[in-house]
C-alpha positions as CSV (number, residue, x, y, z in Angstrom):
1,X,90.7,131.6,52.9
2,X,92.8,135.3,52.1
3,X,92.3,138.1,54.6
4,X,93.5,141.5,53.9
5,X,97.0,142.3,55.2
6,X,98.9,145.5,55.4
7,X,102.6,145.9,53.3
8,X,103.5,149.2,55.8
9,X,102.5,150.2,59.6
10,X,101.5,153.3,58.2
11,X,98.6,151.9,55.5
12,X,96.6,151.0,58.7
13,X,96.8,154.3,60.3
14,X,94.9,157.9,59.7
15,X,96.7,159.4,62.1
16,X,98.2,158.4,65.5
17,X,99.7,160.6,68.7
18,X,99.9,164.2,68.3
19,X,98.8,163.8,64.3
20,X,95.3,162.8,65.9
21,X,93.0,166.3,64.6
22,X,91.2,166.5,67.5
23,X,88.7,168.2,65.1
24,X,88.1,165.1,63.4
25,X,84.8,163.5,63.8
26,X,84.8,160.5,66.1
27,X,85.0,157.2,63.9
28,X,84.8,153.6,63.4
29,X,88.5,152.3,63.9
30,X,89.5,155.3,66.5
31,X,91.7,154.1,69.6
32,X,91.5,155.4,73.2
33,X,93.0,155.2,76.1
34,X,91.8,154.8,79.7
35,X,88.4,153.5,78.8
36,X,85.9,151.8,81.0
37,X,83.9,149.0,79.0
38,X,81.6,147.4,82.0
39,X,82.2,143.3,82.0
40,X,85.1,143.9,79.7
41,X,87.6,146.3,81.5
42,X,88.3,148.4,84.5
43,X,90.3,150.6,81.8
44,X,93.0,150.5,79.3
45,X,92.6,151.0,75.3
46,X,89.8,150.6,73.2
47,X,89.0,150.6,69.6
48,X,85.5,151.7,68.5
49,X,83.5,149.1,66.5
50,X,80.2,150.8,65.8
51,X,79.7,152.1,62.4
52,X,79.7,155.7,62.1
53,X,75.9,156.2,61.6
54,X,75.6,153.8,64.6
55,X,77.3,155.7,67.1
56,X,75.2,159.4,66.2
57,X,72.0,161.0,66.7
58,X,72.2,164.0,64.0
59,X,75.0,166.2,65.6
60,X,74.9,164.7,69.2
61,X,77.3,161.4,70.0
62,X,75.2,158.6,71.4
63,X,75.8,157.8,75.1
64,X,77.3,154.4,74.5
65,X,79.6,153.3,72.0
66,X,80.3,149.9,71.0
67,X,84.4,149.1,71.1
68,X,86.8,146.4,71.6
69,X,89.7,145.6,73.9
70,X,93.2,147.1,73.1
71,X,95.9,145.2,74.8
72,X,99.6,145.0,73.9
73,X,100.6,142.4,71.6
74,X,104.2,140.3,70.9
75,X,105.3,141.5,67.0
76,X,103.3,139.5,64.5
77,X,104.3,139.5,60.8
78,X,102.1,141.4,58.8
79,X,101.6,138.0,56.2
80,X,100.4,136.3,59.2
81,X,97.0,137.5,59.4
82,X,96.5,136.6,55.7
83,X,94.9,133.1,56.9
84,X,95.3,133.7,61.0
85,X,94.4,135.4,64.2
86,X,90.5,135.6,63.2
87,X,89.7,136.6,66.7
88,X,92.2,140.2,66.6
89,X,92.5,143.3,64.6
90,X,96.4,144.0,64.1
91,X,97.9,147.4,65.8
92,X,101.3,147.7,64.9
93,X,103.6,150.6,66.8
94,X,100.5,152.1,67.8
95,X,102.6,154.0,70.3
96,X,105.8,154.7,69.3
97,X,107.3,150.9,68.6
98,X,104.9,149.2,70.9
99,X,102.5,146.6,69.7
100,X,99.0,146.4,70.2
101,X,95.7,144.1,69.0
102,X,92.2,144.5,69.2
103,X,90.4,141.5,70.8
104,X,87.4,140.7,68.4
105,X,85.8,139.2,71.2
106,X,85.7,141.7,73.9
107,X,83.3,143.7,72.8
108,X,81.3,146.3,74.9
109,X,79.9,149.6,75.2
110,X,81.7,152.3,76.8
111,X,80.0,155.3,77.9
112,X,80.5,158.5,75.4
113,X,81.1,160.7,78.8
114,X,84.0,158.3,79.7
115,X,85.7,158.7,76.2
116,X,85.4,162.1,76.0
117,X,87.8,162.6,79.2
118,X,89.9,160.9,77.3
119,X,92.8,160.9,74.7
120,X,91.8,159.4,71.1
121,X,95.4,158.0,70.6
122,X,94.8,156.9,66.6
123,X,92.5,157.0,63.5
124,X,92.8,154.1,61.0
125,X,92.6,154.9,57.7
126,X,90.3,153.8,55.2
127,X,92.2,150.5,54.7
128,X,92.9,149.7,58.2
129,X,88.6,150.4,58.7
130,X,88.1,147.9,56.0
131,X,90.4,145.3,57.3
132,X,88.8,145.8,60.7
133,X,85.2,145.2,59.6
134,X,86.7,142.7,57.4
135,X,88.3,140.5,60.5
136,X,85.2,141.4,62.8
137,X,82.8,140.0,59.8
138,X,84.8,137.1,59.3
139,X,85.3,136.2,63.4
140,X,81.5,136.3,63.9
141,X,80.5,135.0,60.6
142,X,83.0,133.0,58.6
143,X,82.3,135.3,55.4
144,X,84.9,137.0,53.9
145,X,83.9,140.1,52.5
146,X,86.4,141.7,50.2
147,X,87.6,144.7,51.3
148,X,87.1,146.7,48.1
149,X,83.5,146.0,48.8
150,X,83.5,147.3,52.4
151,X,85.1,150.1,51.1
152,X,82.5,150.9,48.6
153,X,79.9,150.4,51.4
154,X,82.0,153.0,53.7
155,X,83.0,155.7,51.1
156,X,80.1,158.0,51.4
157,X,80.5,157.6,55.5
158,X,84.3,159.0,55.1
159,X,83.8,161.7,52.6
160,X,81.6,163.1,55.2
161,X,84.0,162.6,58.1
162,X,86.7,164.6,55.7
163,X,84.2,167.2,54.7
164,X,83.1,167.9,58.4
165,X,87.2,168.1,59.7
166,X,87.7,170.5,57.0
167,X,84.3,172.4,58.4
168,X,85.2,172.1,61.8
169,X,89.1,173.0,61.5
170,X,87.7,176.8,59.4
171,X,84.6,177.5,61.7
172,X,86.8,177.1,65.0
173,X,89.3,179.4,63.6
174,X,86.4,181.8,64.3
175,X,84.9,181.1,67.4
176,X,82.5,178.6,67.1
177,X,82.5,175.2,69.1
178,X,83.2,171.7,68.3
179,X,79.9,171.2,68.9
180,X,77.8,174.4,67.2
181,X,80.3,173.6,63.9
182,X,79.1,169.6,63.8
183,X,75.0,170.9,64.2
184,X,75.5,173.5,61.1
185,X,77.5,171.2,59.2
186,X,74.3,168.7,60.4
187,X,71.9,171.3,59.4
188,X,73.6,171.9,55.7
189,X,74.1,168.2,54.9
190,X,70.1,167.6,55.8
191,X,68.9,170.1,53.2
192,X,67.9,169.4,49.7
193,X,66.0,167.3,47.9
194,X,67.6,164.6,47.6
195,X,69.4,165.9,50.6
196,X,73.3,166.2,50.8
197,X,73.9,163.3,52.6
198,X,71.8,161.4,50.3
199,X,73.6,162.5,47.2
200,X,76.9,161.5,48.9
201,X,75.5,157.6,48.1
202,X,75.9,158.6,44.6
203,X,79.4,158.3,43.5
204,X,78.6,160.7,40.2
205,X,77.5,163.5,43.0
206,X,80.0,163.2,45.4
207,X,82.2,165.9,44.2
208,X,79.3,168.3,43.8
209,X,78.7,167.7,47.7
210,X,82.0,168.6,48.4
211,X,81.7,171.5,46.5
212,X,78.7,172.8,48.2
213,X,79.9,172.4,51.5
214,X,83.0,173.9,50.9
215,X,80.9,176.7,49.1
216,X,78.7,177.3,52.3
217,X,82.0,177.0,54.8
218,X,83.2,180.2,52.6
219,X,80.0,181.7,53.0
220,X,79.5,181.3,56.8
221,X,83.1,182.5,57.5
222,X,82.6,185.9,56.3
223,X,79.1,186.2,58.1
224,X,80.8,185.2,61.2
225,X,83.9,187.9,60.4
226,X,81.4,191.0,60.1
227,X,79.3,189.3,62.8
């Protein structure tokens, strides 16, 4: 039995502290702070579980949010979890040079109104997502799912999370909200047939998504300019 296991801190991490985009759409492997999670925790840190599809309705954050448990953690050699430690999601100097691990088996669902009063400490990156789902998979199942196959399951689901940052970070620039950017970018990615977001499960049209939406960010900028 081989799990995954990271070489550097930073292949696990998107992002963490004040690199967090606040822009960025809310994820699968994001970590918060102060969070309720009812029969699991009064508060402290969180990771979210849910897949990114899971945790949605079009534009609009669902109202709970499955997570896990963040709780500080002695150091723990990155070869360990190779064969270890099924039941935890490593979280190396998630703040600053403090420790951290996700506890695989206190789960719950935290309310979206709690996390958004909240500070989002860290994004994983697209390894430390697939060695989450990996370890989660594995705890519950005992079936190890490569991660290069979780991470062909995912792609599509993180392109789309890059292309709406990128969307969000231009139309703020000009007024618009968090919130009124994610329902156009909604809107455009529904359109087509096959729509957008379906042509991002192609890997041979991935790049001509991108180059629509990038396209259409161009062209709502200047309407909103001369607006």
């Amino acid at each position: 039995m081989t799990l995954a296991a990271y070489e550097s801190v930073d292949d696990l991490y998107l992002a963490r502290g004040a690199l967090v985009n606040g822009n960025r759409p809310w994820f699968t492997g994001d970590v918060f702070q102060n969070v309720v999670v009812p029969g699991v925790q009064d508060t402290g840190m969180v990771i979210v579980i849910a897949h990114p599809c899971a945790m949605r309705r079009g534009a609009t954050l669902a109202d709970r949010l499955l997570v896990a448990a963040v709780r500080p953690s002695e150091p723990i050699a990155a070869s360990a979890w190779i064969d270890g430690f099924y039941d935890r999601m490593p979280l190396p100097e998630l703040e600053n040079a403090s420790h951290f691990v996700a506890w695989l088996d206190d789960l719950g669902k935290a309310a979206r109104s709690d996390l958004l009063a909240t500070q989002r400490l860290a994004c994983l990156s697209e390894f430390g997502i697939n060695m989450l789902q990996q370890r989660l998979t594995f705890h519950l199942t005992r079936h190890e799912v490569p991660t290069f196959q979780l991470q062909a399951a995912f792609a599509h689901t993180h392109i789309e999370a890059d292309l709406l940052e990128e969307w969000t970070d231009d139309l703020t620039n000009v007024g618009l909200t968090v919130e009124q950017a994610a329902e156009r970018f909604e809107d455009f990615l529904r359109g087509g047939e096959p729509s957008l977001r379906g042509r991002l499960l192609n890997v041979e049209m991935r790049s001509s998504v991108r180059q629509a939406c990038r396209l259409e960010v161009k062209r709502l900028l200047t309407c909103l300019r001369m607006s």
